[in-house]
C-alpha positions, 0 to 999 in steps of 0.5 A: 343315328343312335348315340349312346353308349352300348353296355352288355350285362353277362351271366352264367344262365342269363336268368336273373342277375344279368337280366335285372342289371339290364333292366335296372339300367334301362331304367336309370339311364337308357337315354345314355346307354343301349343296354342288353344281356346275355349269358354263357350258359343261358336258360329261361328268365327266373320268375323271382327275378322278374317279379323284382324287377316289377316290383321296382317299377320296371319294364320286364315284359322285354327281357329274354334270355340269350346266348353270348353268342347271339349278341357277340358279333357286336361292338359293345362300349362296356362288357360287364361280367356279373359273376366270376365264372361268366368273366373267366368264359365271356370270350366270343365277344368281337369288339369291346371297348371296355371289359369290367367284371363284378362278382354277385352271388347267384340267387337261384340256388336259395331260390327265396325272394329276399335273396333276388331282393338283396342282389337286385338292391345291390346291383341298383347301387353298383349301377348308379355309381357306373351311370354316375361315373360314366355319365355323358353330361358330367359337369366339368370340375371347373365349373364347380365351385373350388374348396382348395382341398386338391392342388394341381400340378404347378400349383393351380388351384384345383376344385377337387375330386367331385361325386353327386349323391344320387338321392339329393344332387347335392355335390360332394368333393372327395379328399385326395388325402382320405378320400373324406367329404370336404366340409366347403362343399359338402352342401354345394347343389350340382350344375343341373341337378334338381335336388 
């Protein structure tokens, strides 16, 4: 049985964001995450899309266009929306654990590379921080090594608020207070992680 969490990117045309959030996520994580796309409005795949989803070293030989409708009768763990229009119609969907709705300019109406370049770039770093965070296999916080910089409820020290830099898989314990980087762990490698 598959286990992995069931992720649905949507768009207005299903062309180009929705197309690339799904490879790119595929790509990063589709050991955890079944991964698909769809649109309210679909069209056909845009060739500048594409083309940056192969220069980034991605399948894309299996993207195709849909309707939301075609994917709705599903259950979907996380549903997100790409662009506010897509947010404000994506309803037929059955069953939804989670709805998030990111807004990303639609690159097809400058119809230039650079502009599917930028919103591919931007999308890699939004979808990195959403494998990070919803990552199955995330170390627990205490088996991190404390710093003191949070205390818990009934004054058990606790080891903070940690993030992973994604290029090094060193640890990074966020601050309560500032949301800064504490300086005690700052070159703390993760439990697992290979630098």
């Amino acid at each position: 049985m598959d286990n992995r969490r069931r992720v649905l990117f949507v768009c207005t045309a299903n062309s180009a964001r929705s197309l690339m959030a799904e490879a790119l996520l595929k790509g990063q994580a589709g050991d955890q995450f079944e991964v698909a796309s769809a649109g309210t409005e679909p069209s056909k795949p845009h060739p500048l899309a594409l083309q940056c989803i192969d220069e980034a070293g991605l399948d894309s030989t299996t993207l195709r266009s849909k309707s939301v409708a075609s994917v709705g009768d599903a259950h979907w763990d996380y549903v997100i929306t790409l662009c506010d229009k897509a947010a404000r119609e994506c309803q037929p969907i059955a069953s939804v654990g989670q709805m998030i709705a990111w807004d990303f300019p639609d690159p097809v109406p400058k119809n230039r590379h650079a502009t599917f370049a930028l919103v591919m770039k931007e999308l890699k770093d939004r979808i990195s921080l959403f494998v990070l965070v919803h990552q199955k296999n995330r170390p627990s916080v205490d088996s991190l090594p404390g710093c003191g910089c949070l205390q818990s409820i009934g004054g058990r020290e606790s080891s903070g608020l940690y993030a992973a830099d994604p290029a090094t898989g060193r640890a990074v314990c966020l601050r309560a207070d500032r949301g800064a980087r504490c300086p005690a762990t700052a070159d703390q490698p993760l439990p697992g992680a290979t630098p």
